[in-house]
C-alpha positions in Angstrom: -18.3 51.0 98.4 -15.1 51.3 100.5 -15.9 52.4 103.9 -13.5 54.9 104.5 -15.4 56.8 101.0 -17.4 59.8 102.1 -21.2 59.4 101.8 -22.6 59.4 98.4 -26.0 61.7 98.3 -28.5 60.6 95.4 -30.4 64.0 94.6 -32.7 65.1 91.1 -30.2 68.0 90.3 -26.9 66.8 89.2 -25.5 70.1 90.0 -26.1 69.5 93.8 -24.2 66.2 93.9 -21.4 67.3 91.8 -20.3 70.5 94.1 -21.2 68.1 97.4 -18.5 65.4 95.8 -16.5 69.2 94.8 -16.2 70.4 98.0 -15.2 67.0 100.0 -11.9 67.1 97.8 -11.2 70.4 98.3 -11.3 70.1 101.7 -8.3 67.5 101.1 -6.0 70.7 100.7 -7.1 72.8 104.0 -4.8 70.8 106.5 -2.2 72.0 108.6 -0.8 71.5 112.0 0.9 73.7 114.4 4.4 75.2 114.0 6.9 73.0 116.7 7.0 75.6 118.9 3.2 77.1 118.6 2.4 74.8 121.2 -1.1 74.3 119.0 -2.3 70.7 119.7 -4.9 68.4 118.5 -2.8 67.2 115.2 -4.2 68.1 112.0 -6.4 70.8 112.0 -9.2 72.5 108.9 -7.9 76.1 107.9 -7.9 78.4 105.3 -4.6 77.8 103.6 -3.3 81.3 102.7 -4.0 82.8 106.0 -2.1 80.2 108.2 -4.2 80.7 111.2 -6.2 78.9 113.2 -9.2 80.7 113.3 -12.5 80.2 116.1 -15.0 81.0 113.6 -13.6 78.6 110.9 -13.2 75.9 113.6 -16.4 75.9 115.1 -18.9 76.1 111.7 -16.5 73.6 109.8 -17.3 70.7 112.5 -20.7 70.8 111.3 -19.9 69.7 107.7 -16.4 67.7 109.0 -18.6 64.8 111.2 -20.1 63.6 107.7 -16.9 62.9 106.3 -17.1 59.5 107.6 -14.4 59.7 109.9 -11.9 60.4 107.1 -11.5 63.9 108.7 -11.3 64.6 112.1 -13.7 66.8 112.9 -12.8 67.7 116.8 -8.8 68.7 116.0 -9.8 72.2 115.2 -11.6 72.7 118.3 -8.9 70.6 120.2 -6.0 73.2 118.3 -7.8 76.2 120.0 -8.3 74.0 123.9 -4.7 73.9 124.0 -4.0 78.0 123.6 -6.7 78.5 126.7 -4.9 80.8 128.6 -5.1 80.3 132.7 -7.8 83.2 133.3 -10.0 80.6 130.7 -9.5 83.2 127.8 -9.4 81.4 123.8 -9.0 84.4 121.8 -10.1 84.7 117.9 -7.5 83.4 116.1 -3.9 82.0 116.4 -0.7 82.1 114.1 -0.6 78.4 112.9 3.6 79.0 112.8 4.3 81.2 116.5 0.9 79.6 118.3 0.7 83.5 119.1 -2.6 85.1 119.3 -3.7 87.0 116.0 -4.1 90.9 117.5 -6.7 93.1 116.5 -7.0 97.0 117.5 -11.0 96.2 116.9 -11.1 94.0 119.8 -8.2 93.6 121.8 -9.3 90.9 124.0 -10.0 88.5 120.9 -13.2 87.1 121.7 -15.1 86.1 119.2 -19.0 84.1 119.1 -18.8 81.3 121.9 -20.3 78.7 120.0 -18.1 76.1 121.2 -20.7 74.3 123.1 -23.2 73.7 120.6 -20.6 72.6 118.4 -19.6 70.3 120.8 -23.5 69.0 121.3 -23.4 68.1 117.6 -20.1 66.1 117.7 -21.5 63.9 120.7 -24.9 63.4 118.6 -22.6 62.1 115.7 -20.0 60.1 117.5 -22.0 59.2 120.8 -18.1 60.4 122.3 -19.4 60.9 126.2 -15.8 60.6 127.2 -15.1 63.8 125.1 -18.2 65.4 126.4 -16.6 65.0 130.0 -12.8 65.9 128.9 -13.6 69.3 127.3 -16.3 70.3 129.9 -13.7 71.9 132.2 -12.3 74.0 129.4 -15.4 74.9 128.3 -16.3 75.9 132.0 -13.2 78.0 132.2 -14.2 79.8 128.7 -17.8 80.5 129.7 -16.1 82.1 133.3 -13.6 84.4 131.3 -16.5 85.7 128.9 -18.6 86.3 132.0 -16.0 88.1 134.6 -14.7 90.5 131.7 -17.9 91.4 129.8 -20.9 90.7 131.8 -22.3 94.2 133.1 -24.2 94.6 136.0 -27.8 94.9 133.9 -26.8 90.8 133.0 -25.9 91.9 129.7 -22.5 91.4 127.7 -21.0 95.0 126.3 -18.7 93.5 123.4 -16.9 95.1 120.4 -18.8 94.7 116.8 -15.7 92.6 115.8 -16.9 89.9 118.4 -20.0 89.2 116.1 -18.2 88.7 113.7 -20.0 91.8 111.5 -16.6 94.0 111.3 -18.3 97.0 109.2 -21.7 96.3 110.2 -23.9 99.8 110.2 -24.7 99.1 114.4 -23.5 102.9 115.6 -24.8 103.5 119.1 -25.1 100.0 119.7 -23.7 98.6 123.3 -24.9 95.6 123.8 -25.1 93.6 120.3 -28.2 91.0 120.4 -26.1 88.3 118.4 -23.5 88.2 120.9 -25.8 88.2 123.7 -28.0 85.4 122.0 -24.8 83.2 121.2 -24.2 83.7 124.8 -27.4 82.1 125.8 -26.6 79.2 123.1 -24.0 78.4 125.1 -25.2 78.5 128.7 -28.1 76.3 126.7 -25.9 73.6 125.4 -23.7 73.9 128.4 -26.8 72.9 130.5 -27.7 69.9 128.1 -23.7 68.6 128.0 -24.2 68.8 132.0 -27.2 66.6 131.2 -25.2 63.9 128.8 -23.1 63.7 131.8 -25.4 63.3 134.4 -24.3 66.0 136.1 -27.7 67.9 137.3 -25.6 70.6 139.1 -24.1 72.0 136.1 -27.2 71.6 134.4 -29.0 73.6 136.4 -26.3 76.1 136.9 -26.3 76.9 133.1 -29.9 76.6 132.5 -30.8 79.4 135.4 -27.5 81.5 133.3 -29.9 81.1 130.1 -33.2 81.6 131.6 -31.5 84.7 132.9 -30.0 86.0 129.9 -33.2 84.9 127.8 -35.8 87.1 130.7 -33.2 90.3 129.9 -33.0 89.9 126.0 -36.7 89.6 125.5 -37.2 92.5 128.1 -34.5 94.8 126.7 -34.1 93.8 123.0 -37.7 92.7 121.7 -39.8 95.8 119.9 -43.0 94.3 119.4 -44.1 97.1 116.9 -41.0 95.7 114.7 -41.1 92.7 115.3 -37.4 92.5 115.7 -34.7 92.1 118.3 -32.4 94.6 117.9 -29.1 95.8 119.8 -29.4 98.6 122.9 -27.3 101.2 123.0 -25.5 102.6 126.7 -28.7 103.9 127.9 -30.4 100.9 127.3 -31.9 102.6 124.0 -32.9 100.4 121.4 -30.8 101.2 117.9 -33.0 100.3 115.5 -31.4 98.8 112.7 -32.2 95.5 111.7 -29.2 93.2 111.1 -29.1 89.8 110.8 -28.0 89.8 114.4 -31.6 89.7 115.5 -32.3 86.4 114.4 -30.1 84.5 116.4 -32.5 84.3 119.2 -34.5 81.9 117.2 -31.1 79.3 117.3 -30.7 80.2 121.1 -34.9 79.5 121.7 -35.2 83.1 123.0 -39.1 84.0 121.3 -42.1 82.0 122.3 -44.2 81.2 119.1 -45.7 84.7 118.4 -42.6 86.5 118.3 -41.0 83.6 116.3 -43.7 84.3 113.9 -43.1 87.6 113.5 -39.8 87.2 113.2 -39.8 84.7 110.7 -41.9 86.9 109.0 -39.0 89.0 108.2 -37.5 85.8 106.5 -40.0 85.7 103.8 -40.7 89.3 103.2 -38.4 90.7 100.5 -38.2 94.3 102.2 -36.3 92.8 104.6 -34.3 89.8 104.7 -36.4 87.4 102.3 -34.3 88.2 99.2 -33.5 85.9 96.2 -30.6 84.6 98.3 -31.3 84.3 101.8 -30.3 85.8 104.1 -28.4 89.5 104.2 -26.7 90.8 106.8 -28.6 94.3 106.9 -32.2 94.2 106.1 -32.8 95.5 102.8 -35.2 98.5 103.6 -32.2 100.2 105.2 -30.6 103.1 103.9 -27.6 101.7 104.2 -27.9 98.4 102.2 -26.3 97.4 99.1 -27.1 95.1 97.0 -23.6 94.4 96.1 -22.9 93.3 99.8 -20.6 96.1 100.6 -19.2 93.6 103.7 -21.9 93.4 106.4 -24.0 95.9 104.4 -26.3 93.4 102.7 -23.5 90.3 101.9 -25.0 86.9 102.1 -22.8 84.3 104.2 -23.5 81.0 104.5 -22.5 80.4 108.2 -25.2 83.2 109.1 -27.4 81.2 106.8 -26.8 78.2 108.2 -27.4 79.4 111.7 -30.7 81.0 110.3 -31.9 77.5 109.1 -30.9 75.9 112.2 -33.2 78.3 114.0 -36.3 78.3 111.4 -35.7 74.1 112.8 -35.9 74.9 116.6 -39.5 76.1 115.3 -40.3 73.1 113.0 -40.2 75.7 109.7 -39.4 72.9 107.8 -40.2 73.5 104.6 -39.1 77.1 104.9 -35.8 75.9 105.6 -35.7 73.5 102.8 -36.6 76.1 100.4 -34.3 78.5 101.6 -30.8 76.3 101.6 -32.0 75.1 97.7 -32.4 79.0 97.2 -28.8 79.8 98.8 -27.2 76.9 97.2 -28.4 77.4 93.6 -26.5 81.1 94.4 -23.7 79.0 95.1 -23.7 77.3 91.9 -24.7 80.0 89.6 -21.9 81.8 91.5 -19.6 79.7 91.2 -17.8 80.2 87.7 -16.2 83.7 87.5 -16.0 85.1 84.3 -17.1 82.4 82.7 -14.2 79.9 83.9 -14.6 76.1 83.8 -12.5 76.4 87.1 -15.3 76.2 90.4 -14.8 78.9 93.2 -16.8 79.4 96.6 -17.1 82.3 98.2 -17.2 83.3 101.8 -20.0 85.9 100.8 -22.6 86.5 98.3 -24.7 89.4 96.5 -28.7 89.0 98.3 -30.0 90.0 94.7 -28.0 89.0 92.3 -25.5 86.0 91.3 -21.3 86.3 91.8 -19.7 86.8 94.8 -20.1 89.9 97.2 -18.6 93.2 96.6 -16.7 95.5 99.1 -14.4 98.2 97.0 -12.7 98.8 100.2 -11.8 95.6 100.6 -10.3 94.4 97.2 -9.1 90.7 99.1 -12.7 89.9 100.2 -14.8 88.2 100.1 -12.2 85.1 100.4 -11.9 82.9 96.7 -12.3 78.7 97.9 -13.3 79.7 101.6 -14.9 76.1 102.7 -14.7 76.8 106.5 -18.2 78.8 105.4 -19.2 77.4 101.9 -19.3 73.9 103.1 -22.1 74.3 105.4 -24.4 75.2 102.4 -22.7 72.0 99.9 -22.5 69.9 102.5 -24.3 70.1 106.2 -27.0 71.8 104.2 -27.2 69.5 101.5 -27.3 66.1 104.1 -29.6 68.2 106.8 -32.3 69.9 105.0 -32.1 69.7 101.4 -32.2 65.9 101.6 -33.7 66.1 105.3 -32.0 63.7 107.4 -31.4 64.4 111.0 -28.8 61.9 113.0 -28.4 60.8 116.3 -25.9 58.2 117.1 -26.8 58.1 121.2 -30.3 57.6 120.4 -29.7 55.2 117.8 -32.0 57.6 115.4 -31.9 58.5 111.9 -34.8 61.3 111.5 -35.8 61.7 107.4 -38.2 64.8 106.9 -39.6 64.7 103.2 -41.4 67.8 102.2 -42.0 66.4 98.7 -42.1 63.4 97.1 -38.6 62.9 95.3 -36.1 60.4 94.1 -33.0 61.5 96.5 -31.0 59.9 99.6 -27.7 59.3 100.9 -25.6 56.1 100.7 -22.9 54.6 103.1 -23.2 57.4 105.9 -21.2 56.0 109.1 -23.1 55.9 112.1 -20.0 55.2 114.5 -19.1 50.8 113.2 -22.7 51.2 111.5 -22.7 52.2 107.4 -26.2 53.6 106.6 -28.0 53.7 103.4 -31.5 55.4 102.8 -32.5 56.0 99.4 -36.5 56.8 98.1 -37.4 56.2 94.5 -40.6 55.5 92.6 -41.2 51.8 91.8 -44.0 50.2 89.7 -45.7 49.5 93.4 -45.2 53.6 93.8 -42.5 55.4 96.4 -40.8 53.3 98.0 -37.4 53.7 100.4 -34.8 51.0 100.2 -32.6 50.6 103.2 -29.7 48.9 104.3 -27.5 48.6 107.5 -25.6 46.9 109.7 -26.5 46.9 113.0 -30.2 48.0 114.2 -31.4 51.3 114.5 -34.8 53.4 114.8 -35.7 55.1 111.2 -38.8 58.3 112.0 -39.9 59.5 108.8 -42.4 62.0 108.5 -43.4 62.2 104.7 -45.2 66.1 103.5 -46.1 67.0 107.5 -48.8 64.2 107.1 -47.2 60.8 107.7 -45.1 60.3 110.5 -44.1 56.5 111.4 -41.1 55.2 114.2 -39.9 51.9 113.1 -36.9 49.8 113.8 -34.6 49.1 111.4 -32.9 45.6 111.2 -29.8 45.0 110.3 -29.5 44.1 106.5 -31.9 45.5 103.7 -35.6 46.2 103.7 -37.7 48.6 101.9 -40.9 50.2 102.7 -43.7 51.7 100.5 -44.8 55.0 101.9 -48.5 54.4 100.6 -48.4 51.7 103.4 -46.9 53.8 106.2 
């Protein structure tokens, strides 16, 4: 194979492969750069084609799928685009005009903030390019980012008022609420993974810096936002009241490591039980035992994204839900597939948002344009970052030099000529007359941990060439 081919993946449903292969050349047709006098840097940059904007949101989540295109995409422009609008008060607001460079207003929230996420998508670039010179170039705009959010919405109770648009949920049913617990969790992401990017770089004053900011932040949302009779994070309103309404906002403290393990249990409760937000496809935006939630998706009232997915996945990780995880992206990505033919069309589509209950795309009368037709920026997390992370189960690490393979079961499935950096990677299992076995071949060394069903778990170094192993021998 030609190495500058995106990774093959070898999985039991043909489906699977065929909307992973799908969605890399679509994403052949969602480049642009800046207008000449936008002043947008970074060359060329993902986007959504008919918007022409270069969008936070769509930057940040599309680096996740972007780093396993083997380099044939860069997945850092995007982020790069939106570094060279920081304004000198350290502001990056939502979204820019790829043509002007001028910021995209919004009555909703005039200051444009939307999720700062930008440092843990920068933790994953470094883990999939070992970059540490990037790690040190973007730190000081990331500083500078982190400073604005603080100095304009930090409140003297330690937590950030914001407007709903800032979470991304526009129409989400959250009346009363002041102080939204998915912004103020994606806050403590960031002080998180600001505090281990001080760490890459040595740099134990910055580390400690952010990690008091998110042991801080962390003390207050478990304090303020936690109802143990619930058991359920949930937004506060200006008294410090809790509204309780569960959205899918109060799961992003499992991502940002905010429960210890009996409120992660309780919470990830929710993620099973079909009253709330364990429904065919996981996982709504409003639970479903509120009054308010439709089936249809009605926007935030019940649609099924797949970033928020994605972000619930990552989180069921943080807790070693493994399987749960597993089961869950199949579940969403089977939605995907059974979604994906409108009307009966041979013609694929993928949707920014899905029904919870049904199959086809969400529904929001209001909003006759959404949810967005071929919107990858989202979709590609489930047919790609999903599809490599968890469905298949491999975790990567080029600093460490680790590839990490969790099998839940037992199936003939893998991925061929992934680049680790100058390294091409192929593991693959299948059943031989000698039983499993997993073929492998590289070209430079590296350390392979597989942990087969929760029961065998094995380190070995990998040598450069081929090799297989039988995992009745592990």
């Amino acid at each position: 194979m030609n190495k500058r081919d995106f990774p093959r993946i070898h999985f039991y449903d043909q489906d699977f492969v065929d909307i992973y292969d799908r969605t890399w050349a679509w994403v052949a047709d969602c480049w642009a750069t800046g207008g000449t006098s936008s002043g947008i840097g970074g060359g060329k940059f993902f986007y959504y084609p008919p918007q022409h904007r270069l969008d936070q949101l769509e930057q940040i989540f599309s680096s996740f799928f972007l780093v396993y295109s083997n380099r044939i995409y860069a997945a850092s422009n995007g982020l790069d685009a939106l570094y060279s609008k920081q304004e000198k008060n350290g502001a990056i607001r939502w979204a820019y005009d790829v043509e002007s460079g001028k910021p995209v207003k919004d009555k909703e929230n005039p200051e444009g903030l939307m999720l700062p996420l930008f440092a843990w998508a920068e933790y994953n670039l470094y883990h999939k390019s070992a970059n540490k010179k990037r790690v040190k170039e973007v730190m000081p705009v990331l500083q500078r980012y982190y400073a604005w959010i603080e100095g304009t919405f930090k409140k003297p109770n330690g937590l950030y008022e914001v407007p709903v648009a800032a979470t991304g949920m526009r129409n989400s049913p959250r009346d009363g609420a002041v102080y939204h617990v998915d912004f103020n969790a994606a806050m403590a992401i960031n002080a998180l993974y600001m505090s281990a990017l001080g760490d890459i770089l040595n740099d134990k004053d910055t580390s400690f810096q952010y990690k008091r900011n998110y042991f801080s932040l962390k003390t207050r949302i478990n304090n303020m936002m936690w109802n143990a009779d619930d058991g359920y994070y949930y937004d506060i309103d200006a008294g410090e009241r809790q509204v309780r309404i569960k959205t899918i906002g109060g799961i992003w403290p499992l991502l940002a490591e905010i429960p210890n393990e009996e409120r992660a249990e309780a919470l990830i409760a929710h993620l099973t039980d079909p009253a709330t937000f364990g429904t065919e496809n996981p996982f709504p935006t409003l639970s479903a035992d509120n009054e308010l939630y439709d089936k249809r998706g009605l926007g935030y009232n019940g649609s099924v994204l797949p970033h928020f997915t994605y972000m619930v996945i990552k989180g069921l990780e943080k807790y070693n839900q493994w399987e749960l995880a597993r089961d869950c992206a199949i579940r969403h990505l089977y939605f995907i597939l059974d979604s994906a033919h409108p009307n009966g069309e041979r013609h694929q589509v993928l949707w920014e948002a899905y029904q919870p209950q049904n199959e086809g795309k969400a529904v929001w009368p209001d909003k006759p344009d959404w949810p967005r037709p071929q919107y990858l920026a989202f979709a590609g997390l489930a047919t790609i970052a999903l599809m490599i992370e968890n469905i298949i189960g491999l975790a990567v690490s080029l600093p460490r030099k680790t590839v990490d393979w969790i099998i839940p079961n037992l199936e003939i499935m893998g991925i061929e000529n992934l680049s680790l950096k100058r390294n091409m990677v192929t593991i693959l299992s299948n059943k031989s007359g000698r039983g499993w076995e997993i073929h492998m071949e590289s070209e430079k060394l590296y350390y392979f941990t597989i942990n087969v069903l929760n029961k065998k778990k094995k380190t070995l170094p990998i040598p450069s060439g081929k090799c297989s192993m039988l995992i009745d021998k592990i």
